[in-house]
C-alpha positions in Angstrom: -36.1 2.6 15.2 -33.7 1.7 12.7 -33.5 4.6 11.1 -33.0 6.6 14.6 -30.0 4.9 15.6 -28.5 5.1 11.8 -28.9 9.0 12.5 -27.8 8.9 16.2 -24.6 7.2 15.3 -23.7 9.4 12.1 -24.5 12.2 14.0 -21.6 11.7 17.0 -19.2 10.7 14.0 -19.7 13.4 11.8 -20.7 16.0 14.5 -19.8 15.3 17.9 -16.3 14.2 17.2 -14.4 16.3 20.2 -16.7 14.1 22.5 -15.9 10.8 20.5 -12.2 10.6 19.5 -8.7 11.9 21.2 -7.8 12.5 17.1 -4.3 12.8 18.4 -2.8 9.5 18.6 -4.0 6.5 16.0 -4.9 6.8 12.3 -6.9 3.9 10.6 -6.0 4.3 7.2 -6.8 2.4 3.5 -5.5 3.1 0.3 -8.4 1.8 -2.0 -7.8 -0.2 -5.7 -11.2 -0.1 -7.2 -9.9 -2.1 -10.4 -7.7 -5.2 -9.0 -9.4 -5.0 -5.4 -5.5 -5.4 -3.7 -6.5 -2.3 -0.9 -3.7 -1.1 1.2 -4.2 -1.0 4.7 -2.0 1.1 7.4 -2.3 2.0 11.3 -0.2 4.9 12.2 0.8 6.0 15.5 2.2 9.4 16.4 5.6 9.4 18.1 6.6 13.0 18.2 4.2 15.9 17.3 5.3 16.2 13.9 6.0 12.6 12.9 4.2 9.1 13.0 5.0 5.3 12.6 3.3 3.1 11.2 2.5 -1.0 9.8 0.9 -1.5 6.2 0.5 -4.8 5.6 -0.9 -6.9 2.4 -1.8 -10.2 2.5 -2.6 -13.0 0.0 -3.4 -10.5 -2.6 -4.4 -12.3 -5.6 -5.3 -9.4 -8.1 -1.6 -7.2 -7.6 -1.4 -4.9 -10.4 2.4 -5.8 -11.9 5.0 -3.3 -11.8 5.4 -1.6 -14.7 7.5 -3.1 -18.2 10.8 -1.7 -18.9 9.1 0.9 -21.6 6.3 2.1 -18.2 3.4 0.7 -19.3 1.4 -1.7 -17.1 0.7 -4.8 -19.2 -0.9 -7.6 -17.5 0.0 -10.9 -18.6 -3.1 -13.0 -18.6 -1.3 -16.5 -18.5 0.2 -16.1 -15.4 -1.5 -15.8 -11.5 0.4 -14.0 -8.7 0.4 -14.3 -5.3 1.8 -11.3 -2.9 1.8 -10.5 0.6 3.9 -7.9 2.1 4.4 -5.7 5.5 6.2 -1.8 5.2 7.2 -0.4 8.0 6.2 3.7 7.3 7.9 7.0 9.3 6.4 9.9 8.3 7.0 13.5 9.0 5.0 16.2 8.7 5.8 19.6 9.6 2.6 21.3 10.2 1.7 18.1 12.9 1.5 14.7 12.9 -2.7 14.9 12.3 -2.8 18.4 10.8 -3.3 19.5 7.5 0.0 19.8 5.4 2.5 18.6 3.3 4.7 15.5 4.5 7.9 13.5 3.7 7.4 9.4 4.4 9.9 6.7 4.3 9.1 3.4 4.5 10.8 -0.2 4.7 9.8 -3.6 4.4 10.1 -6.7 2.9 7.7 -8.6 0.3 7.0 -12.1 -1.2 5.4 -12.5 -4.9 4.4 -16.6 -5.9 3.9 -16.7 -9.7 2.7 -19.7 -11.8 1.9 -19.8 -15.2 -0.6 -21.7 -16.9 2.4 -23.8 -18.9 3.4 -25.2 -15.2 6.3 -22.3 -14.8 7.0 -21.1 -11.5 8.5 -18.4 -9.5 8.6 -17.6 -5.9 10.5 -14.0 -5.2 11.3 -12.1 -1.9 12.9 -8.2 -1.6 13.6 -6.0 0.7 11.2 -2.7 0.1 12.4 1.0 0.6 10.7 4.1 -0.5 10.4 7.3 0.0 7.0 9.4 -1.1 6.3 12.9 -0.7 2.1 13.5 -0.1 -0.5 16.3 1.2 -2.5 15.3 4.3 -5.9 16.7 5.0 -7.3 16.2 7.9 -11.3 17.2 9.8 -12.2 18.0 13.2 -14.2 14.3 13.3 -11.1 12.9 12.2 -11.5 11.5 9.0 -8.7 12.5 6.6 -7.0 11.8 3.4 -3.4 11.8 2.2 -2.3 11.8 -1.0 1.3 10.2 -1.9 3.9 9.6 -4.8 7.4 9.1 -5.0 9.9 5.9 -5.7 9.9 2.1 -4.4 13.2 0.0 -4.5 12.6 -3.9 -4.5 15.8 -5.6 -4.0 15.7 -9.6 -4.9 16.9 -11.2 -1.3 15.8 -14.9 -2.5 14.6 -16.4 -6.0 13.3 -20.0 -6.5 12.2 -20.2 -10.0 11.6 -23.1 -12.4 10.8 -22.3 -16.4 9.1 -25.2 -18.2 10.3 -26.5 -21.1 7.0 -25.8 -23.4 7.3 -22.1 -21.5 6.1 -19.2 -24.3 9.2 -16.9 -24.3 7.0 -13.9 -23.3 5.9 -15.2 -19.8 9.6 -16.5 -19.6 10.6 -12.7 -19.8 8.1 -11.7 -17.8 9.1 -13.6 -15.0 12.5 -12.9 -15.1 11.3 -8.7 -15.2 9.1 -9.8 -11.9 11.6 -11.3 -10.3 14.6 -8.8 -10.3 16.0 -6.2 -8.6 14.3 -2.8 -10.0 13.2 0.7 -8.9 9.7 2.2 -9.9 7.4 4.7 -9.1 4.4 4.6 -6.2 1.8 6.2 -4.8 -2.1 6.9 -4.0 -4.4 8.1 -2.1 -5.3 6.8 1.7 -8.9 7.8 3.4 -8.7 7.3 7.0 -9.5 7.8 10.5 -8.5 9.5 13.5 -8.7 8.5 16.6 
């Protein structure tokens, strides 16, 4: 019996989706991190035929990759843990239709809040203001399930900075804080599987 209503329920998602979903007004969206586990969520509503808004929040994400070093590379620094949460605020337009497949421009705003403490006692509690803009394909099925693919450039700008440096602080977490902490531009993207509906 189990087995039946496994099959019954796959098949009106994967082939009865006209009956099932409007697929014209609410995407359910995640952008999956299979190495630090800190997924993306989003819920994007269309509010013209060609263009969508949306939330994406993060919250109390304790395994954040780190934005990349001043030379690009993605060095984690071991001694120090990170808390982040953060809400973006996407608009997205794509000309080919909101839930269509095509290319698509997206701009997003938001603000964010990383807590750092290091293993000497250091501390560091940051918040910016967050504005991007990414450039991305969207494919998308008649059951609704689609991905988007995105990249482009984020802009953190430091609105409020609490941070104390202990005195037995190692200068490389010192300098790592301060690169965490300030004002910088880098680049984004990803890849979101979601759902029409």
């Amino acid at each position: 019996m189990k087995i039946f209503k496994c099959l019954l329920v796959s098949s009106l998602i994967f082939f009865q989706a006209s009956i099932c979903f409007a697929q014209d007004s609410i995407n359910v969206s995640v952008g999956p991190d299979p190495t630090t586990h800190c997924h993306q969520y989003r819920v994007d509503v269309n509010i013209t035929k060609n263009s969508t808004l949306g939330v994406m929040p993060s919250y109390n994400c304790t395994d954040r990759p780190d934005r990349p070093n001043n030379d690009g590379s993605m060095e984690i620094n071991n001694q120090v843990t990170n808390i982040f949460n953060r809400i973006l605020i996407p608009w997205r337009y794509s000309p080919y239709g909101a839930f269509n497949n095509g290319y698509f421009v997206e701009a997003l705003v938001g603000v964010e809040k990383s807590e750092y403490k290091s293993v000497a006692g250091s501390s560091a509690n940051v918040s910016f203001i967050d504005t991007g803009v990414w450039l991305g394909y969207q494919w998308f099925w008649h059951n609704g399930l689609n991905i988007s693919a995105v990249a482009g450039v984020a802009h953190l700008t430091t609105i409020s900075l609490d941070k104390s440096i202990s005195p037995t602080e190692s200068s490389d977490v010192s300098d790592y804080l301060d690169q965490q902490t300030s004002t910088n531009t880098h680049m984004a993207g990803g890849v979101f599987f979601g759902w029409a509906f």
